[in-house]
N, C-alpha and C positions, 0 to 999 in steps of 0.2 A: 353854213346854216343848216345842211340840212343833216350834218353828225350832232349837231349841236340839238335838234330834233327827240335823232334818235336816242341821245343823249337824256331828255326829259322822260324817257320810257325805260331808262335802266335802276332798277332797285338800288344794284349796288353802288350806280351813283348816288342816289339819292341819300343813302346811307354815308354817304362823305359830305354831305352837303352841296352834293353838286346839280344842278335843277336844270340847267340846258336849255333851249328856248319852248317857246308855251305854247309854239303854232303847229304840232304834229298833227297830222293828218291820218284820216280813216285810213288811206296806203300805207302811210310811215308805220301804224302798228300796225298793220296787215303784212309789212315785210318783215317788222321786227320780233313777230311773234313765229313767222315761218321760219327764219333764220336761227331761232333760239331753238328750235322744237321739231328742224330735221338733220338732220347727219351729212342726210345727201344735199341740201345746201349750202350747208359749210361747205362741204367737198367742191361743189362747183363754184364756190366764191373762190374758192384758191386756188382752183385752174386761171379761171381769170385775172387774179393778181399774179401768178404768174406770168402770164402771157402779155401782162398790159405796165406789169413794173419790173417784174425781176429779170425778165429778158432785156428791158430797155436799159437795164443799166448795168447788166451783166456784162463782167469782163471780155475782149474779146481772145480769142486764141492767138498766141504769138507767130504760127504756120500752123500750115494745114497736117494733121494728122497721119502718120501713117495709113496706108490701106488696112481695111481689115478681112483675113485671110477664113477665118474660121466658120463654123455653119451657124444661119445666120437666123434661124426660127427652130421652135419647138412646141410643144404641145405640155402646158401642166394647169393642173387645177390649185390654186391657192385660195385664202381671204387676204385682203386688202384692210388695210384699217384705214379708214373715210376718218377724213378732220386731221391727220396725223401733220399735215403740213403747218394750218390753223393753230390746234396744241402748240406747237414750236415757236409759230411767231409772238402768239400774246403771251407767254411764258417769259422769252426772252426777251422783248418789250419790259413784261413788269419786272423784270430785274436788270434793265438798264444795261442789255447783253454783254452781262458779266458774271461769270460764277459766282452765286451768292456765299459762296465759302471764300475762295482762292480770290474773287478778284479777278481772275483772266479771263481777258479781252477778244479772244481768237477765235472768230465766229466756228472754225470747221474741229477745234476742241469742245465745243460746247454742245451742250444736250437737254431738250427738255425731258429730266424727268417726271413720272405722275410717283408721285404720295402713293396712293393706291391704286396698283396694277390696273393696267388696260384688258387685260383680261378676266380681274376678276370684280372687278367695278364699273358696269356700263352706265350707267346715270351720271358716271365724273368724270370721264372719259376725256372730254374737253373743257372741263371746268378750269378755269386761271388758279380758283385756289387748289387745284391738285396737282399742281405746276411747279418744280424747282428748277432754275436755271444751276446747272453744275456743269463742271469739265469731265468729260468721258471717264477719268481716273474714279474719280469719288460718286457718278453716275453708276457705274458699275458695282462697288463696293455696298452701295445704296439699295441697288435693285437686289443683290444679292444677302438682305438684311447683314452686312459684314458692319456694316455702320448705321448711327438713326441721328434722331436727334430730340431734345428732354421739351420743357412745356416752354424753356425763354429760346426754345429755337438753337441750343448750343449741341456741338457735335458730342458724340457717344462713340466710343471707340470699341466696336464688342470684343471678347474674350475668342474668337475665333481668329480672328485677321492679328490680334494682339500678339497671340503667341508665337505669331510664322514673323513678328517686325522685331527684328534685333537692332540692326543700324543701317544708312545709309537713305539715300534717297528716298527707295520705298517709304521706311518706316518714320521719314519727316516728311515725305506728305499726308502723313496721316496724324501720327501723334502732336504734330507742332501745329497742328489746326486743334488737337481735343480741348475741348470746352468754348472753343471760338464760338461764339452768335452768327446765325448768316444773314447777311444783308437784306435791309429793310425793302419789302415790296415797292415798287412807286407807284402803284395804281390797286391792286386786289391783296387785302391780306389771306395768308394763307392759311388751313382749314387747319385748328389744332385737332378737331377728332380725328380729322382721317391722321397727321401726325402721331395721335397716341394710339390709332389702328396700327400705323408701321413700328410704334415702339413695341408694341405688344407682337407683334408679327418676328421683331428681332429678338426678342427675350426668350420667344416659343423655340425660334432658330438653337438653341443652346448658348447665348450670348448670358 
C-alpha cells in the first residue's frame, strides 16, 4: 500500500494510466520529492538495498578464499558517481534484464547503458528513459558512437566499425542485428530526443 501511495505521486505513472492509491500523506511526498531531487539519496537508498536484499540472497562462496598477500591500503583522490548502482537496477528492471537488442539473459554480461553520457548530461544521469539494457559487446560499440539507433528504435551500423567487419563472429554480432528494433520498455519509454542526441553525436563521429 504504501508503493502503491507513492505510486499516485509519479507523473510518469499517471501518464500510463496508472493512479496508485489516493491516501498519500504529507510524509509520502515529503519522501517522494526528497528521493527524486537528491543524488545523495538515491545513493543511500542503495546501500541499503544492498545490505537488506542483495546480501541476503547473495550467493555464498563454495570455500574460503585464498589469503591475500599484497599491500593492502593506499591513498588516491577520485569522484564517485552517486546513483550509479540505482541507474543499473531500474534500467535493467525496465527491460525485463535482458539486452534490448540480443535478448541475453546473463546478469554479469549486461550493462546499463545512458543515451547520453554521465558526464556530459547531469539532469539525466539517473533518468530510466536514458537507460538501455545491452550486453557489454554492443554497450561499448554504443558509448563509443560505433553504433546508434533511427527514430523506430532500429539499429544503425556506422561506417567506422563497418569497414574493420568482414566475417566471422565479430561481424555477426553486429550486422545480423542491423535494422533490428530493441525491445519494448515494460515500464518507462525511452527519450527519443536524447536518442536523436546520440544519433547526431554518431554522424558528427564520421559515421
Amino acid at each position: 500500500m504504501k508503493l502503491n501511495n507513492f505510486t499516485s505521486l509519479d507523473p510518469e505513472e499517471q501518464k500510463r494510466g496508472i493512479k496508485g492509491l489516493v491516501g498519500a500523506s504529507a510524509l509520502d511526498r515529503k519522501v517522494w520529492n526528497e528521493f527524486r531531487g537528491s543524488a545523495d539519496t538515491v545513493e543511500e537508498s542503495e546501500a541499503l538495498w544492498e545490505l537488506r536484499v542483495d546480501k541476503e540472497f547473495a550467493p555464498q562462496p563454495a570455500r574460503e578464499p585464498a589469503p591475500f598477500l599484497g599491500v593492502t591500503e593506499a591513498t588516491a583522490a577520485r569522484k564517485i558517481r552517486l546513483g550509479q548502482r540505482y541507474f543499473r537496477r531500474v534500467v535493467l528492471a525496465n527491460f525485463n534484464h535482458r539486452c534490448a537488442l540480443t535478448g541475453i539473459s546473463q546478469p554479469d554480461l549486461l550493462t546499463a547503458s545512458h543515451i547520453s553520457p554521465w558526464s556530459e548530461d547531469a539532469p539525466n544521469r539517473v533518468e530510466v528513459a536514458n537507460g538501455l539494457c545491452l550486453n557489454r559487446l554492443h554497450d561499448a560499440a554504443f558509448d563509443r558512437k560505433l553504433i546508434t539507433f533511427d527514430d523506430e528504435l532500429r539499429l544503425v551500423v556506422g561506417r567506422r566499425i563497418r569497414e574493420a567487419l568482414t566475417s566471422g563472429a565479430l561481424a555477426d554480432g553486429f550486422l545480423s542485428y542491423e535494422g533490428k528494433r530493441l525491445a519494448e520498455p515494460v515500464r518507462r519509454p525511452l527519450s527519443l530526443e536524447l536518442v536523436r542526441n546520440h544519433r547526431k553525436a554518431f554522424m558528427d563521429a564520421g559515421n
